[in-house]
PDB file of N, H, CA, C and O in Angstrom:
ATOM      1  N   UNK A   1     104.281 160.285 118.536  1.00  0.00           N
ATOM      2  CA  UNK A   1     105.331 159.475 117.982  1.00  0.00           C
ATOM      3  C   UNK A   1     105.070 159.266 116.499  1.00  0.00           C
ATOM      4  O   UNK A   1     103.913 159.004 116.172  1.00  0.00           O
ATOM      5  N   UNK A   2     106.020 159.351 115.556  1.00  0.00           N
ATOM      6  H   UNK A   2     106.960 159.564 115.822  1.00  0.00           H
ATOM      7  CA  UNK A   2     105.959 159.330 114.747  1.00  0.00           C
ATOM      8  C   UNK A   2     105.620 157.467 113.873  1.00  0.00           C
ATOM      9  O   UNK A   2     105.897 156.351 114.312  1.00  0.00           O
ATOM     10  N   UNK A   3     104.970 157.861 112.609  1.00  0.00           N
ATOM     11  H   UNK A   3     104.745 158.767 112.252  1.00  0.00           H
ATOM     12  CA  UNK A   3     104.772 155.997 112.396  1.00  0.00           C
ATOM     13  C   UNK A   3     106.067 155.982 111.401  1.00  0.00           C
ATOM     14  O   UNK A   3     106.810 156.900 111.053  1.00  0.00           O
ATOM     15  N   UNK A   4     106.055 154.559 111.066  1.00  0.00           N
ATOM     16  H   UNK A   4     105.452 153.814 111.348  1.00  0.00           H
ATOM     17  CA  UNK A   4     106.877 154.620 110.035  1.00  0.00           C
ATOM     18  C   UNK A   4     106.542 155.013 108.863  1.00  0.00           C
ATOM     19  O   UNK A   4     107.562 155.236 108.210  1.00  0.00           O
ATOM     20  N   UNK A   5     105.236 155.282 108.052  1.00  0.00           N
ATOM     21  H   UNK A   5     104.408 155.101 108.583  1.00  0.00           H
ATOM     22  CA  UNK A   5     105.113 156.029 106.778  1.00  0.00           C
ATOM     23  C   UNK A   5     105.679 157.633 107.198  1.00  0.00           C
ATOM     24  O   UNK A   5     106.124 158.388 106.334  1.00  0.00           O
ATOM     25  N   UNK A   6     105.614 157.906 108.237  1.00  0.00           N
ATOM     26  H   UNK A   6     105.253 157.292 108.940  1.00  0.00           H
ATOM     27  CA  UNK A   6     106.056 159.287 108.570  1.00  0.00           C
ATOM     28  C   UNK A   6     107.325 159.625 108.546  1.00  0.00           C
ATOM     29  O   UNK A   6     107.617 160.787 108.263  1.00  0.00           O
ATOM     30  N   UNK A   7     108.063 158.924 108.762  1.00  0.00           N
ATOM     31  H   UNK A   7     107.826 157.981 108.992  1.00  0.00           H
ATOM     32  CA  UNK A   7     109.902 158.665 109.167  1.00  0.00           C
ATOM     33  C   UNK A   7     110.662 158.217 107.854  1.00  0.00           C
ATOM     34  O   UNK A   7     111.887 158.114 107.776  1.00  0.00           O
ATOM     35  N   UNK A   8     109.416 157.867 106.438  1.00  0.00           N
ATOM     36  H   UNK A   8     108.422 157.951 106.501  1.00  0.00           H
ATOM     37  CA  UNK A   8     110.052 157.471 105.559  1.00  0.00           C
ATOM     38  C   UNK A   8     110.707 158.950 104.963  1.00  0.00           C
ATOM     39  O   UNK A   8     110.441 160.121 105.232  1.00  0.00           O
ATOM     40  N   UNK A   9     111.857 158.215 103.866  1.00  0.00           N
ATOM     41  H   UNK A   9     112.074 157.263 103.648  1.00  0.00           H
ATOM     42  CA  UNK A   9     112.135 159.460 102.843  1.00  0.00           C
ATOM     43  C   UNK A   9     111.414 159.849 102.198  1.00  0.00           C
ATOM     44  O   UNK A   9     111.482 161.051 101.941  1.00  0.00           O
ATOM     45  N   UNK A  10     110.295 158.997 101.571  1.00  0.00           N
ATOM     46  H   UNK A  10     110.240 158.021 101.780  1.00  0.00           H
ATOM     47  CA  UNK A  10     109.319 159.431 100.638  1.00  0.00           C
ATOM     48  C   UNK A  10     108.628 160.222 101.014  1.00  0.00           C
ATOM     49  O   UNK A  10     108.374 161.106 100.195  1.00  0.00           O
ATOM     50  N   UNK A  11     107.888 160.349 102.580  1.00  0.00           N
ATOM     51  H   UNK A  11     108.095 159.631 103.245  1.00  0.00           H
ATOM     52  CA  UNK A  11     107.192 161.227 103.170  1.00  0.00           C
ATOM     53  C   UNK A  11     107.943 162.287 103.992  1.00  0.00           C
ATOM     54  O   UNK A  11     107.285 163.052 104.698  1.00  0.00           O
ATOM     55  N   UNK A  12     109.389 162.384 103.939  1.00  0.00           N
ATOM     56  H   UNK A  12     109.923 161.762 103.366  1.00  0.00           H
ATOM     57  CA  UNK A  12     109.698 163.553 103.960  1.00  0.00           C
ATOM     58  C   UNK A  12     110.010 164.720 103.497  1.00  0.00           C
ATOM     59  O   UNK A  12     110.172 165.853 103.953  1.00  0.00           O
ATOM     60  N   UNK A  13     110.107 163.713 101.553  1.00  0.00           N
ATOM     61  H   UNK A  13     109.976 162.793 101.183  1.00  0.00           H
ATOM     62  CA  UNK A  13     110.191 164.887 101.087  1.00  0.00           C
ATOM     63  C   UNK A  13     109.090 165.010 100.180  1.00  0.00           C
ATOM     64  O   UNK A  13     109.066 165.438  99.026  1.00  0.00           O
ATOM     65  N   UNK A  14     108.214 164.570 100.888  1.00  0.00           N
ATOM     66  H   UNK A  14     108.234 164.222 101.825  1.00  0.00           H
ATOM     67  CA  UNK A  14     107.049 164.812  99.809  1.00  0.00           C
ATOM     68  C   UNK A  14     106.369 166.188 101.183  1.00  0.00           C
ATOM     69  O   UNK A  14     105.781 167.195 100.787  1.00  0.00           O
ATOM     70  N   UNK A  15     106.553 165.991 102.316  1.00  0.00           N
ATOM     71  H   UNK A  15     107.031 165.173 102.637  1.00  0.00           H
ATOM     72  CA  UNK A  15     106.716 166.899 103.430  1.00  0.00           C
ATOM     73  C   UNK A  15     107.180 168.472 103.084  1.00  0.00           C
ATOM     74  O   UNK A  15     106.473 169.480 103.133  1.00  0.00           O
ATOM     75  N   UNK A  16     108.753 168.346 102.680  1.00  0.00           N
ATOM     76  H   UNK A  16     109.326 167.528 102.641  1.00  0.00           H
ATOM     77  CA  UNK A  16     109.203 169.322 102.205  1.00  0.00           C
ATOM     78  C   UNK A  16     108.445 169.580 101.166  1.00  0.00           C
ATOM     79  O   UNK A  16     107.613 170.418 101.514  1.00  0.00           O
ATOM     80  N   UNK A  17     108.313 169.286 100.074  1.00  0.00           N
ATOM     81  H   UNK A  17     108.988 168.605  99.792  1.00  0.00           H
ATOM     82  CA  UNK A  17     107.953 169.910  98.616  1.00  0.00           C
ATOM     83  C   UNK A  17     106.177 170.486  99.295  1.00  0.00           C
ATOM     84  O   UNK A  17     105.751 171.249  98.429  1.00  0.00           O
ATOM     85  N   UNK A  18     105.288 170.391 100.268  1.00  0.00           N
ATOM     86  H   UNK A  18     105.635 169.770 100.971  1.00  0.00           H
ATOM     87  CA  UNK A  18     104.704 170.844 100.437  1.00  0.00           C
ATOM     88  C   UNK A  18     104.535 171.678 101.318  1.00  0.00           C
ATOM     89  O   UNK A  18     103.438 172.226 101.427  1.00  0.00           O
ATOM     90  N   UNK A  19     105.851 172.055 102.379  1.00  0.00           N
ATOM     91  H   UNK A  19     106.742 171.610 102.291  1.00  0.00           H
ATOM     92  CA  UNK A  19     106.037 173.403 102.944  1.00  0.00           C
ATOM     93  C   UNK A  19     106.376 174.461 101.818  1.00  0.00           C
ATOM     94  O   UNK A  19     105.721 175.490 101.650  1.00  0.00           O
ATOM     95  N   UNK A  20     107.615 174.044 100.970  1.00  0.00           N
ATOM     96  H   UNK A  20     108.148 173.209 101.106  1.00  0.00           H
ATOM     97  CA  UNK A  20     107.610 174.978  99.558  1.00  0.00           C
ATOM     98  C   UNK A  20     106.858 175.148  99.417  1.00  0.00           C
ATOM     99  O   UNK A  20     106.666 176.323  99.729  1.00  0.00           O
ATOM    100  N   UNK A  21     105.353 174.353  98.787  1.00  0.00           N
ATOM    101  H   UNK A  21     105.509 173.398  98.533  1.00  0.00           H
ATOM    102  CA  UNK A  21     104.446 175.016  97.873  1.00  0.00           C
ATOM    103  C   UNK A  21     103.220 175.699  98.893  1.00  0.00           C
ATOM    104  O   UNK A  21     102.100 175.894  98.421  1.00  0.00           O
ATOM    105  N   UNK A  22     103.579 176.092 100.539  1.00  0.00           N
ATOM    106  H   UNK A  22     104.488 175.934 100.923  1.00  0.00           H
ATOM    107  CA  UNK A  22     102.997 177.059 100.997  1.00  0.00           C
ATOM    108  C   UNK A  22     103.757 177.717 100.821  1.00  0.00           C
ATOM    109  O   UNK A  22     103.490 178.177  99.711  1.00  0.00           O
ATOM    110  N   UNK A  23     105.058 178.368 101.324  1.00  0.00           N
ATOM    111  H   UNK A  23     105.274 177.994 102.225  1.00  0.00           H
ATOM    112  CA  UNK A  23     105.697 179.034 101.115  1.00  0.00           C
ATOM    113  C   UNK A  23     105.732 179.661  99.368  1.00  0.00           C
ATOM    114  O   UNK A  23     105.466 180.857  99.491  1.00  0.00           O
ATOM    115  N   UNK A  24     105.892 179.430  98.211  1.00  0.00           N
ATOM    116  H   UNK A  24     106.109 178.458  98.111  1.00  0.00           H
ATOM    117  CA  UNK A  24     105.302 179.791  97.622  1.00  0.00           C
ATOM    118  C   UNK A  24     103.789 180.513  96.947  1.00  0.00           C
ATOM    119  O   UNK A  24     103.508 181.365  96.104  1.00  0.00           O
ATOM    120  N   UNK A  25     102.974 179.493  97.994  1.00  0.00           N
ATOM    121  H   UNK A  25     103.202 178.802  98.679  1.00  0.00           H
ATOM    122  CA  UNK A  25     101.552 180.626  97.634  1.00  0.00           C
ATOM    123  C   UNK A  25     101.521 181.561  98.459  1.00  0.00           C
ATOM    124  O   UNK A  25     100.866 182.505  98.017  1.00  0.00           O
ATOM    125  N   UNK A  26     102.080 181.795  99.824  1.00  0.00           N
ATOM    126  H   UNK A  26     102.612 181.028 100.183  1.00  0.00           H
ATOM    127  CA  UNK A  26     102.081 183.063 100.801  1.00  0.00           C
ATOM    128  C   UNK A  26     103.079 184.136  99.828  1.00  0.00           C
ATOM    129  O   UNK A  26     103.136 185.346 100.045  1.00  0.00           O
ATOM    130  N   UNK A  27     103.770 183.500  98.826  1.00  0.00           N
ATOM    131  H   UNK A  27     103.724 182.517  98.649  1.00  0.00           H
ATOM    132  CA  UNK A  27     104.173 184.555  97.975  1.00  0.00           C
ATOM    133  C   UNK A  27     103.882 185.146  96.764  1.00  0.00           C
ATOM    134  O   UNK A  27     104.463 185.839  95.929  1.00  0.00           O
ATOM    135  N   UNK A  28     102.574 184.552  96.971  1.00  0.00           N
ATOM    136  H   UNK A  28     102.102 183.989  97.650  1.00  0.00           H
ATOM    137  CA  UNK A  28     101.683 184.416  95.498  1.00  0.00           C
ATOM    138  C   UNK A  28     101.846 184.174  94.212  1.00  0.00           C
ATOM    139  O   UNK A  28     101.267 184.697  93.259  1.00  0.00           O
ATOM    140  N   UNK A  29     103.048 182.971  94.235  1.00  0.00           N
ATOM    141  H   UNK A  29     103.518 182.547  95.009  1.00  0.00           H
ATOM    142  CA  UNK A  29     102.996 182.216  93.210  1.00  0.00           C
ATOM    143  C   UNK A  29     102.460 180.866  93.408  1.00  0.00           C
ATOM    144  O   UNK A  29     103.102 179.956  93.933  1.00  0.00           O
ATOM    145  N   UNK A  30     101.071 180.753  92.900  1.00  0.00           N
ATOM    146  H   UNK A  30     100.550 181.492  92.473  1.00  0.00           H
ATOM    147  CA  UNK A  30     100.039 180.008  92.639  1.00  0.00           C
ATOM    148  C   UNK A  30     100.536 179.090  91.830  1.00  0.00           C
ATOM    149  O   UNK A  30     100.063 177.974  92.042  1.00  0.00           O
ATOM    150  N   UNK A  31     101.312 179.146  90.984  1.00  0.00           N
ATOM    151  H   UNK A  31     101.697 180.053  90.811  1.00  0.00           H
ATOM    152  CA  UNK A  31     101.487 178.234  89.637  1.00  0.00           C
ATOM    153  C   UNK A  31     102.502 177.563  90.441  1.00  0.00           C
ATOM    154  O   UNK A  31     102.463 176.338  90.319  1.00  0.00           O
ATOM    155  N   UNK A  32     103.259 177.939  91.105  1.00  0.00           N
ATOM    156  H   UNK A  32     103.291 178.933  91.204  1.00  0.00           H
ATOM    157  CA  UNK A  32     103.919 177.268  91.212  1.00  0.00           C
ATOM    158  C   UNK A  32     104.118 176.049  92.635  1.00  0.00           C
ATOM    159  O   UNK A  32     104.727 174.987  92.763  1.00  0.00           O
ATOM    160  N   UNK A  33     103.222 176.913  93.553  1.00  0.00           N
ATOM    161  H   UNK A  33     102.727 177.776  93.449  1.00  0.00           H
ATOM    162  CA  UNK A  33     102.827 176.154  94.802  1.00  0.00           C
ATOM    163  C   UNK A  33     101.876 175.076  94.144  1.00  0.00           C
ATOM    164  O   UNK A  33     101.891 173.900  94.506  1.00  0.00           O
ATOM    165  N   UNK A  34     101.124 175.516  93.244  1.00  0.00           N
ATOM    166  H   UNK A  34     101.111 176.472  92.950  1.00  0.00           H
ATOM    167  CA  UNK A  34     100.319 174.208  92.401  1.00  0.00           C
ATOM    168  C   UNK A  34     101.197 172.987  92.116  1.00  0.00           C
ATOM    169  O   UNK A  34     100.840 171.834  92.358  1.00  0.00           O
ATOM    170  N   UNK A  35     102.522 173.375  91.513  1.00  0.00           N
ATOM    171  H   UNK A  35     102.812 174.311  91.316  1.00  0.00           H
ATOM    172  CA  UNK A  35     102.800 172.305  91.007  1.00  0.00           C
ATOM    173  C   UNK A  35     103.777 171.436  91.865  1.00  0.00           C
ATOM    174  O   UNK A  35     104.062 170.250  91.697  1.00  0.00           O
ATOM    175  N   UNK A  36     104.248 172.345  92.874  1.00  0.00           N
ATOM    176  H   UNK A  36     104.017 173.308  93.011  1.00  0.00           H
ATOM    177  CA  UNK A  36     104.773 171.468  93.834  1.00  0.00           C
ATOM    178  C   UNK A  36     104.222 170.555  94.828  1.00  0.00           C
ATOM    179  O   UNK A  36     104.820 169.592  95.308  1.00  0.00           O
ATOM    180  N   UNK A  37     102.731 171.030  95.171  1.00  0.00           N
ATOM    181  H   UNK A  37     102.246 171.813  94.781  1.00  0.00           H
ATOM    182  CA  UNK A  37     101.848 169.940  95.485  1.00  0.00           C
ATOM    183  C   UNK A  37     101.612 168.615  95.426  1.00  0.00           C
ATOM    184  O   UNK A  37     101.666 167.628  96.160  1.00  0.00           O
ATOM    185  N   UNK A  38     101.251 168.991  93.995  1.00  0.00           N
ATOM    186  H   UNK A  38     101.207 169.793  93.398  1.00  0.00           H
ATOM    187  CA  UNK A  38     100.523 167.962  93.154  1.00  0.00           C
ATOM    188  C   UNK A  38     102.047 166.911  92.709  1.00  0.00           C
ATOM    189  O   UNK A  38     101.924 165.721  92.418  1.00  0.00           O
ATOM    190  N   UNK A  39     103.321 167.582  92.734  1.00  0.00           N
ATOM    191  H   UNK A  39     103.421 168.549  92.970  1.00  0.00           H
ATOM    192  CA  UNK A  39     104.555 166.410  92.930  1.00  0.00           C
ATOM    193  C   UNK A  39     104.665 165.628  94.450  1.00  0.00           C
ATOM    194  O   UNK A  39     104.977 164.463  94.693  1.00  0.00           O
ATOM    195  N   UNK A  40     104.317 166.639  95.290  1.00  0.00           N
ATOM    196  H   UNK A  40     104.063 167.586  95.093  1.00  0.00           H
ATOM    197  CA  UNK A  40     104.030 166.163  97.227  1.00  0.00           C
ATOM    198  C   UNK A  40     103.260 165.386  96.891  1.00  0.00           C
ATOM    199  O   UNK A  40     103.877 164.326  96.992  1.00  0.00           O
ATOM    200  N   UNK A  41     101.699 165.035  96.331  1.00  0.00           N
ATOM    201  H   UNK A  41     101.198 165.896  96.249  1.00  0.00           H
ATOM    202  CA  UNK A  41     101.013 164.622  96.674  1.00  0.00           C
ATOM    203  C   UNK A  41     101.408 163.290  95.242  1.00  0.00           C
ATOM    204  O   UNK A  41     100.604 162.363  95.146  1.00  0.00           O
ATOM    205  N   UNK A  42     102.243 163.314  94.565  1.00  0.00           N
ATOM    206  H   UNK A  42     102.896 164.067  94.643  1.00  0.00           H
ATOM    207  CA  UNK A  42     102.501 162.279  93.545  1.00  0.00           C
ATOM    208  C   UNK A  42     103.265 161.292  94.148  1.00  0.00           C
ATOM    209  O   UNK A  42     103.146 160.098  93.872  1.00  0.00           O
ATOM    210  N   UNK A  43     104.288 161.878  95.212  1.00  0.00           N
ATOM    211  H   UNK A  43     104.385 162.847  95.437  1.00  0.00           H
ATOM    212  CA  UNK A  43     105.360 161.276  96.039  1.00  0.00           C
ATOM    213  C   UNK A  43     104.359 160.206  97.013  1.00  0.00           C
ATOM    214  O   UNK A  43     104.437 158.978  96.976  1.00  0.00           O
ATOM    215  N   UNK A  44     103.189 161.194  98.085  1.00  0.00           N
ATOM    216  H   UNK A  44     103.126 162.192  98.115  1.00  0.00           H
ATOM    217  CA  UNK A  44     102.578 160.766  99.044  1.00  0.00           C
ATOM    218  C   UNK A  44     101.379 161.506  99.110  1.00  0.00           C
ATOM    219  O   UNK A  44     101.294 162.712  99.346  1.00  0.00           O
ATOM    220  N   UNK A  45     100.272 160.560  98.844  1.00  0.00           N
ATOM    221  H   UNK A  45     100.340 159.581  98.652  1.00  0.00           H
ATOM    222  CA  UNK A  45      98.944 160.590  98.262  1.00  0.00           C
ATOM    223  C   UNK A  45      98.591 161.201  99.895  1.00  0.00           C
ATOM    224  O   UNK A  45      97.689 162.037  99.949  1.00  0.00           O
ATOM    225  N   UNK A  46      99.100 160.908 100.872  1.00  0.00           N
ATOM    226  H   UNK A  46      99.832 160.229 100.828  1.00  0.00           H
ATOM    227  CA  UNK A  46      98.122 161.663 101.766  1.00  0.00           C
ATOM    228  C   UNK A  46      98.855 162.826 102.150  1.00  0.00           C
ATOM    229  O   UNK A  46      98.149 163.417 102.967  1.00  0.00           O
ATOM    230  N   UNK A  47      99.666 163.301 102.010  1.00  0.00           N
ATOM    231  H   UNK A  47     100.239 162.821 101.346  1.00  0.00           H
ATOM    232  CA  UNK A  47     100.235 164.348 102.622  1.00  0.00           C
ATOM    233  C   UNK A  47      99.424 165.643 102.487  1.00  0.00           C
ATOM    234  O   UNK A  47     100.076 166.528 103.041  1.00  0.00           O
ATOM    235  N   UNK A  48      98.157 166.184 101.932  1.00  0.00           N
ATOM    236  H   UNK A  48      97.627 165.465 101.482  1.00  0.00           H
ATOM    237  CA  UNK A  48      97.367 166.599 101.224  1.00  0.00           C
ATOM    238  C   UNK A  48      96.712 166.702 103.099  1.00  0.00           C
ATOM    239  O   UNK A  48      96.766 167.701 103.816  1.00  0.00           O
ATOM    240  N   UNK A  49      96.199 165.463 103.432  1.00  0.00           N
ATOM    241  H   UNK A  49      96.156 164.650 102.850  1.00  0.00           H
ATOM    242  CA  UNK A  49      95.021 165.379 104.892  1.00  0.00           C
ATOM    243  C   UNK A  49      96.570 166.098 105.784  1.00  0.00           C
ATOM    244  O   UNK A  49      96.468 167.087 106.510  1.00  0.00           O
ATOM    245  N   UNK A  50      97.431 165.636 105.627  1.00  0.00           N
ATOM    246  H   UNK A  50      97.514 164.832 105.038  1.00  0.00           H
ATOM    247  CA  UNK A  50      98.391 165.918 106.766  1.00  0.00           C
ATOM    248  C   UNK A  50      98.569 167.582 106.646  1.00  0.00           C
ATOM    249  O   UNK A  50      98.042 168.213 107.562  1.00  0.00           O
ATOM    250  N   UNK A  51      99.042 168.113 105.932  1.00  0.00           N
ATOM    251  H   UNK A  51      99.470 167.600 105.188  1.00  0.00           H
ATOM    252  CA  UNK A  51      99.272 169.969 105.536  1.00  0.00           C
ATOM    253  C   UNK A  51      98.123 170.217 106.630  1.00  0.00           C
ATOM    254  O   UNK A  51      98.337 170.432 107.823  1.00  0.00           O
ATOM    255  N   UNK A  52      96.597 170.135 105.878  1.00  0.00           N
ATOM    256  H   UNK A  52      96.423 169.961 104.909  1.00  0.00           H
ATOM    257  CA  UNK A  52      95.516 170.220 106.729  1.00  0.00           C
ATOM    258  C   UNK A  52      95.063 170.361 107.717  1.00  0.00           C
ATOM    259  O   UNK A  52      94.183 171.095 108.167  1.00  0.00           O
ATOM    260  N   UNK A  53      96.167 169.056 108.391  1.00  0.00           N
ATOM    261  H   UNK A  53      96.882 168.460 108.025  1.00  0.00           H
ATOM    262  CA  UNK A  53      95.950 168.745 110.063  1.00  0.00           C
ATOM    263  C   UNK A  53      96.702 169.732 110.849  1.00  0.00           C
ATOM    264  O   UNK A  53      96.277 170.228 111.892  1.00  0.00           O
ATOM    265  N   UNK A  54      98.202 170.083 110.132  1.00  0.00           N
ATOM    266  H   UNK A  54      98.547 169.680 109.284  1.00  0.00           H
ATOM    267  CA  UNK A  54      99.284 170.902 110.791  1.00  0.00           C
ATOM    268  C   UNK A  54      98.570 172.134 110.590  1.00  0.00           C
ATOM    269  O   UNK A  54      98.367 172.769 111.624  1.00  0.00           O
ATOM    270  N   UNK A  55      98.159 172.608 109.570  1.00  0.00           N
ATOM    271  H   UNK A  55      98.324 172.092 108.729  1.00  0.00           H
ATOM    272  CA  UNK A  55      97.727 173.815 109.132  1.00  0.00           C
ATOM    273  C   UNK A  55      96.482 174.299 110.569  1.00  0.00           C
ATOM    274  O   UNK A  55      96.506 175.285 111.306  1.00  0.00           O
ATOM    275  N   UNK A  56      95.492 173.119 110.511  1.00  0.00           N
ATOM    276  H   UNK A  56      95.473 172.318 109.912  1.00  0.00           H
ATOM    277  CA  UNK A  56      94.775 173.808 111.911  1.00  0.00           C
ATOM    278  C   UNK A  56      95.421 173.800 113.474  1.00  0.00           C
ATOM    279  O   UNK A  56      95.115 174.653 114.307  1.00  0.00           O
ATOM    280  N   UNK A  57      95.900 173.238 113.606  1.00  0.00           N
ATOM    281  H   UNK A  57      96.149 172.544 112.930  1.00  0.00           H
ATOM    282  CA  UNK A  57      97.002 173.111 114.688  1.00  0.00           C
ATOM    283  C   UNK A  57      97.936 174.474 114.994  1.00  0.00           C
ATOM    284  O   UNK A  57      98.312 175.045 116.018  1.00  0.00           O
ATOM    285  N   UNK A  58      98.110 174.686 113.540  1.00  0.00           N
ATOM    286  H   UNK A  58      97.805 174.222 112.709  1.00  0.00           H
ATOM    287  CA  UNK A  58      99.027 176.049 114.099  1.00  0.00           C
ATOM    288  C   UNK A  58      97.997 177.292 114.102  1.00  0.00           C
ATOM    289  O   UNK A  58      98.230 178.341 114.702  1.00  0.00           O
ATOM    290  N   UNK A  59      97.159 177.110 113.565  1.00  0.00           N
ATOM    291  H   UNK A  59      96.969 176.258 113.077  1.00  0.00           H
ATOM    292  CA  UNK A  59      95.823 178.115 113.320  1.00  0.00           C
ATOM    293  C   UNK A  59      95.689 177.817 114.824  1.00  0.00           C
ATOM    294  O   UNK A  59      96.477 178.533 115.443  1.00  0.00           O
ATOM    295  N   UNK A  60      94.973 177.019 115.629  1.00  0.00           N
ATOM    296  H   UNK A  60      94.333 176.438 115.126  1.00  0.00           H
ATOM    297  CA  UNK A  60      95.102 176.862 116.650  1.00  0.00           C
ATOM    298  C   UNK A  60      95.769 177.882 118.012  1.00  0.00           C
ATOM    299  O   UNK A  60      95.081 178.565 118.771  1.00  0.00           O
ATOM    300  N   UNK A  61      97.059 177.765 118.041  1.00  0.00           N
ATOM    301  H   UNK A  61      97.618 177.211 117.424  1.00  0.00           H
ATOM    302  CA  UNK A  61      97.821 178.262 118.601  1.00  0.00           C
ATOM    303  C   UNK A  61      98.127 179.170 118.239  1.00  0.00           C
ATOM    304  O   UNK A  61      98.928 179.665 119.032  1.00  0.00           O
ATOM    305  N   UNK A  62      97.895 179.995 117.112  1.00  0.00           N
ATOM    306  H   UNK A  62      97.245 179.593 116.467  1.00  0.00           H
ATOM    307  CA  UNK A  62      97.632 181.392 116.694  1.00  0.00           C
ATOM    308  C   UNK A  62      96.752 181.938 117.514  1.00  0.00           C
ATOM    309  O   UNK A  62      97.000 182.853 118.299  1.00  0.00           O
ATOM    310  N   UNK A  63      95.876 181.486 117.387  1.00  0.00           N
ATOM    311  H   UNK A  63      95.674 180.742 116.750  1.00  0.00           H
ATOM    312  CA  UNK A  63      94.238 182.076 117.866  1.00  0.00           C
ATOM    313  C   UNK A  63      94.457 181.713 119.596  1.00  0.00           C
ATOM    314  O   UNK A  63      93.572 182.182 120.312  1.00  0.00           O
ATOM    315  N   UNK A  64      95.515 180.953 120.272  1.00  0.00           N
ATOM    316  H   UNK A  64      96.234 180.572 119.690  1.00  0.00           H
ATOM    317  CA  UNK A  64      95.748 180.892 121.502  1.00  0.00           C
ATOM    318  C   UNK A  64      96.694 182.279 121.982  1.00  0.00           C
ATOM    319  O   UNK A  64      96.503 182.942 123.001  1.00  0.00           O
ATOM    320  N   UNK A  65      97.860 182.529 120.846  1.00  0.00           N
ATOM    321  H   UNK A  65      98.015 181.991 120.017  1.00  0.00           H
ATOM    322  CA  UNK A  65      98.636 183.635 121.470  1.00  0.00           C
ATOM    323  C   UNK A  65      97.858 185.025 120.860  1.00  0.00           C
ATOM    324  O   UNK A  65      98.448 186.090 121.042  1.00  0.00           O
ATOM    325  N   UNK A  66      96.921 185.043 120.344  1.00  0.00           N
ATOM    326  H   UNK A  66      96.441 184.178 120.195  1.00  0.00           H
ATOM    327  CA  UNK A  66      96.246 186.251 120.084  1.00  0.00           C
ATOM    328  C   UNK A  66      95.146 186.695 120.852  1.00  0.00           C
ATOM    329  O   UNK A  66      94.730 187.853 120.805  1.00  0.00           O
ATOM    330  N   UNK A  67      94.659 185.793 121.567  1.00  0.00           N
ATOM    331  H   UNK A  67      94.997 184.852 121.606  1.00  0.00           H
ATOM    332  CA  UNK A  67      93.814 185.316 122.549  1.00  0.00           C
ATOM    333  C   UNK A  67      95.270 186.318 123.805  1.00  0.00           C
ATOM    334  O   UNK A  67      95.381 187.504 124.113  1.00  0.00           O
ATOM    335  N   UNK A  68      95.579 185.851 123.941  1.00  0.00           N
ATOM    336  H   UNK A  68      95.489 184.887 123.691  1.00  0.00           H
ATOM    337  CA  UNK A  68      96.820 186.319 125.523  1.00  0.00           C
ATOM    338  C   UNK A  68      97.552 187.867 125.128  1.00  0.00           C
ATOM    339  O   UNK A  68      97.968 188.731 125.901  1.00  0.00           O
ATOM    340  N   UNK A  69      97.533 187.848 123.759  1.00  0.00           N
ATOM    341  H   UNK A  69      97.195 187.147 123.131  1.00  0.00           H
ATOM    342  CA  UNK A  69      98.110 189.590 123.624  1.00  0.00           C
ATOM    343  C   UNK A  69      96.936 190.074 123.834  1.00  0.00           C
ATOM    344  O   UNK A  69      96.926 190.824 124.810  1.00  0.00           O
ATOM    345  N   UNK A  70      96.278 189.995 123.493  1.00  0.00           N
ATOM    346  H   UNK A  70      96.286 189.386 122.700  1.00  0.00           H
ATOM    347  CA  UNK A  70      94.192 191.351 123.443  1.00  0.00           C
ATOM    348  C   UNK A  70      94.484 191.340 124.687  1.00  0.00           C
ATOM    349  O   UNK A  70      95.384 192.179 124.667  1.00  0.00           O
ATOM    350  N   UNK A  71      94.371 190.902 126.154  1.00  0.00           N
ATOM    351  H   UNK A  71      93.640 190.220 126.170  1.00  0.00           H
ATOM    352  CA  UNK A  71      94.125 191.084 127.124  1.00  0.00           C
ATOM    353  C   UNK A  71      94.883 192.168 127.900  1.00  0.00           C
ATOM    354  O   UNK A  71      94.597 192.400 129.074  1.00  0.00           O
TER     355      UNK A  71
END
C-alpha cells in the first residue's frame, strides 16, 4: 500500500523525471539522465533509495524468468 509521501504529486513526478533519466542513460545520454536526477532528487530527496529498491526488484524477477527459460 502505498503511503502518503508516495501518492503525493511531488513524488510522482519526481518518480517520473527519474524513470526518464533511466530511460535516458539506457540511451546513453549521461548528461542528460544526470540532470534529470539530480531535478528528481531536488523535487524528492529520497527517490534516489526508491529507483534502487525498484531497480533490484525487477533485477530480481529478471534473474527469476531467466532462471525458467535455461531449463
Amino acid at each position: 500500500m502505498a503511503t502518503r509521501h508516495e501518492d503525493s504529486p511531488e513524488h510522482k513526478k519526481a518518480h517520473d523525471l527519474a524513470e526518464q533519466a533511466l530511460d535516458k542513460a539506457a540511451d546513453g545520454d549521461a548528461r542528460k539522465a544526470r540532470d534529470l536526477i539530480e531535478e528528481a532528487k531536488s523535487i524528492d530527496p529520497k527517490i534516489g533509495e526508491e529507483m534502487a529498491r525498484e531497480a533490484a526488484e525487477d533485477q530480481k524477477k529478471a534473474d527469476k524468468y531467466v532462471d525458467k527459460t535455461d531449463k
